[in-house]
C-alpha positions in Angstrom: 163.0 144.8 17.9 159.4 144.7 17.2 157.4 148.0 16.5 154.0 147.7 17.5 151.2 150.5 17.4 149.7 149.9 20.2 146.8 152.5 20.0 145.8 150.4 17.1 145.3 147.7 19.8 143.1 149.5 22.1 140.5 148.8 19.7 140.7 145.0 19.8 138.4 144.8 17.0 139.4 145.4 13.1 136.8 148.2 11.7 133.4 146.8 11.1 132.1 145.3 7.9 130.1 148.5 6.6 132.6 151.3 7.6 135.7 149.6 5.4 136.6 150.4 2.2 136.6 147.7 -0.5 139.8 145.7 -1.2 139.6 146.3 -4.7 139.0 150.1 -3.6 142.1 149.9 -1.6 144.4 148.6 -4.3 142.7 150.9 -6.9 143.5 154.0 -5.0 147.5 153.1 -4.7 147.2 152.6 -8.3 148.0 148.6 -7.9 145.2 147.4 -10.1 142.9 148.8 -13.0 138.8 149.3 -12.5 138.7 146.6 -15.5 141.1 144.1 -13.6 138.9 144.8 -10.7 135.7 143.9 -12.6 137.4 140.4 -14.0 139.0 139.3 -10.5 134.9 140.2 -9.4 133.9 138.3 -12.2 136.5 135.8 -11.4 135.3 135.3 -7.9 131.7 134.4 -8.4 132.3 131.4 -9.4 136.0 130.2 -8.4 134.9 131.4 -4.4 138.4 132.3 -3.7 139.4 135.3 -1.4 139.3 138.5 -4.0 143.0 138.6 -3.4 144.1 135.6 -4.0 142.5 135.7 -7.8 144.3 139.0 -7.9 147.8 137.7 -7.0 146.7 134.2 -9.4 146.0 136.5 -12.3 149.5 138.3 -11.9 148.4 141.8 -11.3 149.4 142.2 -7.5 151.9 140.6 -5.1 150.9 139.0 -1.6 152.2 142.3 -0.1 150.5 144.3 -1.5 147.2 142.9 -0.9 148.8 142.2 2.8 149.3 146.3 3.2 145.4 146.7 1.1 143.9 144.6 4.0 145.9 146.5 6.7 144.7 149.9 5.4 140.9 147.9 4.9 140.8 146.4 8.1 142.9 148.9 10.1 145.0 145.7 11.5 148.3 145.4 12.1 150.8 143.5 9.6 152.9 140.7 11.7 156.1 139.7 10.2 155.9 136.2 11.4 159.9 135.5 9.6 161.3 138.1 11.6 159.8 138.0 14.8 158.4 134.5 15.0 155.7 133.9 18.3 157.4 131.3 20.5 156.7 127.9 20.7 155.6 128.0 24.0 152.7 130.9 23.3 151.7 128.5 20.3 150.8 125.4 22.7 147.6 127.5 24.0 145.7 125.5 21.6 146.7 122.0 19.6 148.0 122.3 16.4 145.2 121.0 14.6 143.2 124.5 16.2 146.0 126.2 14.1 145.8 124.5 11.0 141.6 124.2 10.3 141.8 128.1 10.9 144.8 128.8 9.0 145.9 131.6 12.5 149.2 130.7 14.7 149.3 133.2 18.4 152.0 135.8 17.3 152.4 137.9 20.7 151.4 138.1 24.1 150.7 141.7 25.9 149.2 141.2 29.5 145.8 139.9 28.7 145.8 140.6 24.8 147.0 137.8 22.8 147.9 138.9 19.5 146.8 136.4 16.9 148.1 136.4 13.2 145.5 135.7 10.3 145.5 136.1 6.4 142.2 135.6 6.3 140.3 138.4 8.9 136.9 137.7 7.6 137.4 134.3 9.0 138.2 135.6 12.8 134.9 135.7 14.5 135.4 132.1 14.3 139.3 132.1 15.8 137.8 134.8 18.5 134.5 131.8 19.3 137.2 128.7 19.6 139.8 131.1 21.5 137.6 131.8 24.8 138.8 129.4 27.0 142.1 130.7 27.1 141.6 133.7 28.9 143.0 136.0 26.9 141.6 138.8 25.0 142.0 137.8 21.1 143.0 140.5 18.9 143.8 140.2 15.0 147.0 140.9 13.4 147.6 140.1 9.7 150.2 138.2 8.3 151.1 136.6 5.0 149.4 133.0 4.7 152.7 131.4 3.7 154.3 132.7 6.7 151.4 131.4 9.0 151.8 127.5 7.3 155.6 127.9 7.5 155.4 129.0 11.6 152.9 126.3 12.0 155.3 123.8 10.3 158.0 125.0 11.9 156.8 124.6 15.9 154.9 121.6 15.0 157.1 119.9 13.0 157.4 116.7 15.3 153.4 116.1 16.1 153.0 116.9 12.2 155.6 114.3 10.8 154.2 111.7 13.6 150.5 112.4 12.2 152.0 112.1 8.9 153.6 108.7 9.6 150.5 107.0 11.3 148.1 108.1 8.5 148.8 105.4 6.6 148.2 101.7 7.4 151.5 99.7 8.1 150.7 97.1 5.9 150.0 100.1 3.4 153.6 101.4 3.6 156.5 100.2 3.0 
């Protein structure tokens, strides 16, 4: 059975850029990573441009949950466990898979005119939101781990994927 706060979901938005509290705050404050780790994975990010937790877990000093749970409390989203209770292939042919794989988001859950869609990545969603009007749905975030995301996208689409796979390369190329 799926447990969903749905007051969280009244909201439809995550909490805006200037009222959230830093990541690195976030996993500070539950004693996950030191103010001197913090300052190197910073340090880190200037020039690598990765996602501030994904130097984090790299380095060794966090695991993908926990900066899952940081984002959740940063963003006030809710976490989708995309293994557990996976969105149905149906829901996922709202948009082709390649809308799924260039934004890295798969539809997790439909509620009357919310459509719950899962994301690793929520600084990205303004974008997912934009490409998402035409299906008449109201497009709200939920986070999920980004290994769960490729694995559901895999999963539903595995025939169209292996068939793009198999004409990517000339015949006279293969074999």
């Amino acid at each position: 059975m799926v447990e969903l706060n749905l007051q969280q979901f009244a909201r439809v938005a995550p909490i805006p850029a200037q009222g959230r509290k830093p990541l690195g705050a976030c996993l500070i404050d539950r004693g996950l990573i030191t103010k001197a780790q913090l300052d190197e994975a910073l340090f880190l990010q200037s020039w690598q441009k990765a996602p501030l937790g994904e130097i984090l877990v790299a380095e060794g000093w966090v695991e993908r949950l926990d900066v899952l749970n940081a984002l959740s409390e940063q963003t006030g989203l809710q976490i989708a466990d995309l293994d557990n209770n996976p969105p149905s292939s149906r829901l996922c042919q709202i948009k082709p898979v390649e809308f799924w794989l260039t934004h890295n988001v798969i539809p997790w859950m439909r509620m009357g005119p919310l459509l719950l869609v899962a994301t690793a990545r929520p600084d990205l969603f303004p974008t997912v939101r934009t490409g998402m009007e035409d299906t008449g749905h109201t497009i709200v975030p939920v986070l999920a781990a980004a290994g769960q995301i490729d694995n559901t996208i895999a999963r539903i689409f595995s025939g169209p994927l292996a068939e793009a796979a198999e004409t990517r390369v000339d015949v006279s190329q293969s074999g």
